[in-house]
C-alpha positions in Angstrom: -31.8 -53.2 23.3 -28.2 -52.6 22.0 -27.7 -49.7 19.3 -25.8 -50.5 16.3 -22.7 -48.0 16.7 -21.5 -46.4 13.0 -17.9 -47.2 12.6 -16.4 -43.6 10.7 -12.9 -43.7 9.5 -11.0 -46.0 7.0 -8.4 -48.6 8.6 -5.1 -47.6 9.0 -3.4 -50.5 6.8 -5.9 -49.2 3.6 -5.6 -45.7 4.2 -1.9 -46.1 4.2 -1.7 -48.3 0.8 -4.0 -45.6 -1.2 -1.2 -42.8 -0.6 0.7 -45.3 -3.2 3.9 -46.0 -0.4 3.3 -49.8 -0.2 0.6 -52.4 -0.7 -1.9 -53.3 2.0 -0.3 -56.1 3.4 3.4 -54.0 3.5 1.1 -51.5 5.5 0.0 -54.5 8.0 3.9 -55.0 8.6 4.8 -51.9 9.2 2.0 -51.6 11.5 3.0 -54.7 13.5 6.5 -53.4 13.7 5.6 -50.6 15.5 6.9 -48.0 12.8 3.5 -46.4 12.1 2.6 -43.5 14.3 -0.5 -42.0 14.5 -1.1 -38.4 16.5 2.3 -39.5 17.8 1.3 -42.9 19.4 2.2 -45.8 18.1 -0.7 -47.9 16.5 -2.2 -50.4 16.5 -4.1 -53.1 14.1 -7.5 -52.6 13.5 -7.2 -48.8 14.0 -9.7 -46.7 12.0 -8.4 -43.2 10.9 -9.5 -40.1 8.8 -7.9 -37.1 7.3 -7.9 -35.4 10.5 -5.5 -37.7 12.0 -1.4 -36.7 11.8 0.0 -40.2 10.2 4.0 -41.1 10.8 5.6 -43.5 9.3 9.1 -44.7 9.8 9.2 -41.1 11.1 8.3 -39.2 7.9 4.7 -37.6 7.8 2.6 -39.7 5.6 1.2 -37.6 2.3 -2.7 -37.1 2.1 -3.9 -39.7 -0.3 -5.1 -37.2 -3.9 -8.5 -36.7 -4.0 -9.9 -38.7 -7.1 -10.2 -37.8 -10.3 -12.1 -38.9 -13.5 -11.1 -37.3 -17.2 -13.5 -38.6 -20.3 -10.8 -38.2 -23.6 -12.0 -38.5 -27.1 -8.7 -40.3 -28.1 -7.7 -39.5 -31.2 -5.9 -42.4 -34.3 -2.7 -42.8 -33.4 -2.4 -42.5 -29.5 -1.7 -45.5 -27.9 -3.1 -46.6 -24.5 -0.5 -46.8 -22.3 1.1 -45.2 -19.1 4.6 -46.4 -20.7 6.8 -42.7 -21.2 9.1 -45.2 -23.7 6.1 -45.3 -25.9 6.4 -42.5 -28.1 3.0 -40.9 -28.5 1.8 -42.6 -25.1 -1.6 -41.7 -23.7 -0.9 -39.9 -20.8 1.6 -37.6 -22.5 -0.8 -37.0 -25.0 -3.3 -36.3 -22.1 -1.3 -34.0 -20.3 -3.1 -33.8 -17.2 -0.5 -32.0 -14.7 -2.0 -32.5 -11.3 -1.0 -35.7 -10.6 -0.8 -39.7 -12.2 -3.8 -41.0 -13.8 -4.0 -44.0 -16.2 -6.6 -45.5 -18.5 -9.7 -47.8 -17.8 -9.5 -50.5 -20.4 -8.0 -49.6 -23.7 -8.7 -48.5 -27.4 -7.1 -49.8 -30.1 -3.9 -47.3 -31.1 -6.1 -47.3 -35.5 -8.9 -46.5 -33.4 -10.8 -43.5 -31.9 -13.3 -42.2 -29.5 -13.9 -42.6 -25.4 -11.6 -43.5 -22.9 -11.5 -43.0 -19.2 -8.7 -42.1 -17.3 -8.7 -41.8 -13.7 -6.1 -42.2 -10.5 -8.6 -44.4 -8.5 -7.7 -48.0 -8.8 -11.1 -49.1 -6.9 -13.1 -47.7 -9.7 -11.1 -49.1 -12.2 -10.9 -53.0 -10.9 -15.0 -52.4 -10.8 -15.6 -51.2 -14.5 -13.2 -53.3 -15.4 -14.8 -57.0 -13.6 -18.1 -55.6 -14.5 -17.4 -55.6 -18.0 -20.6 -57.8 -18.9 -23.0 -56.0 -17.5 -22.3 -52.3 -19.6 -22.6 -50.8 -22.7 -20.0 -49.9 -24.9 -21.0 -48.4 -28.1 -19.5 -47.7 -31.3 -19.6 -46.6 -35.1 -18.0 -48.3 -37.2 -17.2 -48.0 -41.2 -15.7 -51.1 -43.2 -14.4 -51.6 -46.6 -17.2 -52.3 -48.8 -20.9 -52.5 -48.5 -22.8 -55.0 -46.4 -26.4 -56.6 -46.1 -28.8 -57.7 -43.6 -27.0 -61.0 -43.4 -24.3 -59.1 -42.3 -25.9 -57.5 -39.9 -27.9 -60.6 -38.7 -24.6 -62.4 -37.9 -22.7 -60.0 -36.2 -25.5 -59.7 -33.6 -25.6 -63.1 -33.1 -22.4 -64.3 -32.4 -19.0 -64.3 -34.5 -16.2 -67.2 -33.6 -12.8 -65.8 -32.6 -10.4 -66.3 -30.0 -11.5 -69.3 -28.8 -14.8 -68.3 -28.5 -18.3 -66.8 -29.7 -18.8 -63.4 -28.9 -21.8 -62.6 -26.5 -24.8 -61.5 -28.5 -25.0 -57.7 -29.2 -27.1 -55.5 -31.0 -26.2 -54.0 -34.5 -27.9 -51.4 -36.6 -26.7 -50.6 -40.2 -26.2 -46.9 -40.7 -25.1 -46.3 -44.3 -24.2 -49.4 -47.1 -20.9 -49.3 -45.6 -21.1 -48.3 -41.4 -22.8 -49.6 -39.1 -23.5 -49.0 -35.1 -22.7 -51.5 -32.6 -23.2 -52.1 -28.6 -20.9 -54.7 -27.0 -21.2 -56.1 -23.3 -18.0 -58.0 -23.6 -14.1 -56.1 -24.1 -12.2 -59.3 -25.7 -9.1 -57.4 -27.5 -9.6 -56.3 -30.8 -13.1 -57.6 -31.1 -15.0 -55.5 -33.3 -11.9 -55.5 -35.8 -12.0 -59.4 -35.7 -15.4 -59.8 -36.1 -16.3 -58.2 -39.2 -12.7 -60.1 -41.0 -14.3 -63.2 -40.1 -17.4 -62.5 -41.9 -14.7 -60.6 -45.2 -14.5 -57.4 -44.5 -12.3 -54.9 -42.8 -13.0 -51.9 -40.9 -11.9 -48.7 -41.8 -12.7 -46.7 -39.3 -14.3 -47.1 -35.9 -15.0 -44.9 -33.2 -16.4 -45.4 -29.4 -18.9 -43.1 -28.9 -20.1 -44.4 -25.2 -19.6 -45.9 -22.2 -22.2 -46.5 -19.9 -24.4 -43.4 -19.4 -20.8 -41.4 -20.0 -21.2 -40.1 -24.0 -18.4 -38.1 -26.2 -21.4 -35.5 -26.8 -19.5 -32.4 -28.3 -16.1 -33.4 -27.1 -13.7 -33.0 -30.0 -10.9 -35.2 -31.1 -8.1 -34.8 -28.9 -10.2 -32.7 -25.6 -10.7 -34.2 -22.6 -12.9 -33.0 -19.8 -13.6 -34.0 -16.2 -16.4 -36.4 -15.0 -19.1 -33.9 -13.6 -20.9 -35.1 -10.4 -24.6 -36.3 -12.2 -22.3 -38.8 -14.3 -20.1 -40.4 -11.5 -23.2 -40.8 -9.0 -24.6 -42.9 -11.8 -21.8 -44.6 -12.4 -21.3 -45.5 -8.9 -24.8 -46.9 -8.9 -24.6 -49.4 -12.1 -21.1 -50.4 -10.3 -23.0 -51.6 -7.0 -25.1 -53.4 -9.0 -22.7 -55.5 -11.3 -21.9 -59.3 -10.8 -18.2 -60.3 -10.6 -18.1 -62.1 -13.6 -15.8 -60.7 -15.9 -15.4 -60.9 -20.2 -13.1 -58.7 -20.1 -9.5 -59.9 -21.2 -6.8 -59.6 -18.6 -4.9 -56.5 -18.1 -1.2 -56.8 -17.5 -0.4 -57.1 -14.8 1.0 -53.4 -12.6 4.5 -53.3 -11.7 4.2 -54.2 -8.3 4.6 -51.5 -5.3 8.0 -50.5 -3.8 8.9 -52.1 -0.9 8.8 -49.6 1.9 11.7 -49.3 3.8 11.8 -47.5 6.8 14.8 -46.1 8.3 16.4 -48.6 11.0 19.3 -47.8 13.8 20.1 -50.9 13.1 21.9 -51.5 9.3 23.1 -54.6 7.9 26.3 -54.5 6.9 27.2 -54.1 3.1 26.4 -56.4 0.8 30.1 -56.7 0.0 31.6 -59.1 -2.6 33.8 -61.1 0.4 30.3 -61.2 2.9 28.8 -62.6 -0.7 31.8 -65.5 -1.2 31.4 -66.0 3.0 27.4 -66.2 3.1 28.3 -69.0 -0.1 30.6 -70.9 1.6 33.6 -70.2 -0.6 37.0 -69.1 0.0 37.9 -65.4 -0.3 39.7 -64.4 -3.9 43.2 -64.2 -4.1 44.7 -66.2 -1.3 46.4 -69.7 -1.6 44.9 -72.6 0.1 46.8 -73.8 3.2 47.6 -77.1 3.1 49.7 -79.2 0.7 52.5 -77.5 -1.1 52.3 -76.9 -4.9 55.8 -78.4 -6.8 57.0 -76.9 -9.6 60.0 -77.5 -11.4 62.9 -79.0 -9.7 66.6 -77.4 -10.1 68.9 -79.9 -12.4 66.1 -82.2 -13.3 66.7 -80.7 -17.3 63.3 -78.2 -16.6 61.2 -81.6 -15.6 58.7 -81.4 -14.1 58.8 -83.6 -11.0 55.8 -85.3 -9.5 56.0 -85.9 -5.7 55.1 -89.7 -4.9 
């Protein structure tokens, strides 16, 4: 009977990508081209590595990949989420989280409040995010003037906007004026939309949950990491989520750096005459050979002449 062998180690071509140098299939070419080293052979595809192993490439150690890391920030009015320095009062400046790049999962309305994640683990993020249908996302919310169970009785059921009808949800009035409210769907600016369809506006609304994570005592502006208890559960609900998606596309990310290693063999500069000889055209400031130009003709009374 043959034993099924445990395969340990991540493959070279992902384990390169998640140190942030290239993208996976960059990492494949690299690979192929022989400038990836590993314990000072060169590899080859297919090869399965861990953090034990010494990693060259183009003859420049490769950087350990940073270990992951998961902040829960009650974002306060004003901050808007975005990794964009340009943006005065961006999130992650407002963060200030020195040990390394992290970005948000999802988003939060700049007039609103409450829980985001932020995190430097793009696996996690393209999970919570495509498994936006299947998880809770709760909030309190206070509009403009009060409301009654017809209100209420609408909003769970289904409110037309964007294009659409929202996905049924479950709403519980909390005062004449607020009410709490659990969405499984992340369309942009949905809550906000919802309620001025049915003529009112909100004045105030804060995310209080995600998931099984809670604000609990965090105060406006704090942040805190993930503990252990909440990730493993997290990780669970993840591996059991469809693909389906209701969340609205993300921009895009800039797209990776092409890595370049360094060759011994250069190509020459991209100079402007190698530009007008790769085009075809003839090099500035040199007359055509060929057919003589005519200009004026002594004693024809500053005529000009044209040769027949």
């Amino acid at each position: 009977m043959i034993q099924a062998v445990e395969v340990s180690g991540t493959r070279l071509n992902k384990y390169i990508s998640e140190t942030g140098i290239c993208s996976r299939r960059e990492a494949d070419r690299l690979i192929e081209e022989g400038w990836v080293k590993v314990n000072g052979k060169v590899a080859g595809m297919g090869l399965r590595v861990t953090d034990a192993d010494f990693i060259a490439v183009g003859g420049k150690p490769l950087k350990a990949k940073p270990a992951p890391v998961y902040l829960v920030y009650n974002k306060p009015v004003g901050i808007t989420c975005t990794t964009d320095p340009e943006v005065p009062e961006n999130i992650v400046s407002a963060v200030n989280y020195r040990k390394g790049r992290i970005f948000p999962i999802g988003r939060l309305d700049k007039p609103s409040e409450g829980l985001i994640l932020l995190t430097n683990d793009g696996d996690i993020v393209n999970k919570i995010l495509r498994a936006g249908n299947a998880h809770d996302k709760e909030y309190i919310v206070s509009v403009d003037k009060p409301f009654d169970a017809e209100f209420v009785r609408r909003m769970s059921a289904g409110i037309p906007i964007l294009g659409t009808v929202t996905k049924p949800c479950k709403v519980r009035q909390l005062s004449p004026t607020s009410f709490n409210i659990i969405l499984h769907q992340g369309l942009n600016r949905q809550i906000r939309r919802m309620t001025e369809y049915l003529g009112y506006n909100v004045t105030r609304l804060k995310r209080v949950r995600i998931m099984n994570i809670s604000l609990g005592s965090l105060k406006v502006g704090q942040w805190r990491l993930l503990n252990q208890k909440e990730l493993a559960i997290i990780t669970a609900m993840l591996a059991e989520s469809s693909s389906t998606s209701d969340v609205e596309p993300q921009k895009e990310p800039r797209k990776k750096q092409r890595f370049k290693p360094p060759s011994a063999n250069k190509r020459p500069k991209n100079t402007q005459a190698a530009k007008t000889q790769r085009l075809g055209k003839k090099p500035a400031g040199k007359k055509p050979v060929g057919k003589k130009s005519v200009g004026k003709k002594k004693g024809s009374g500053g005529k000009s002449i044209k040769r027949p």
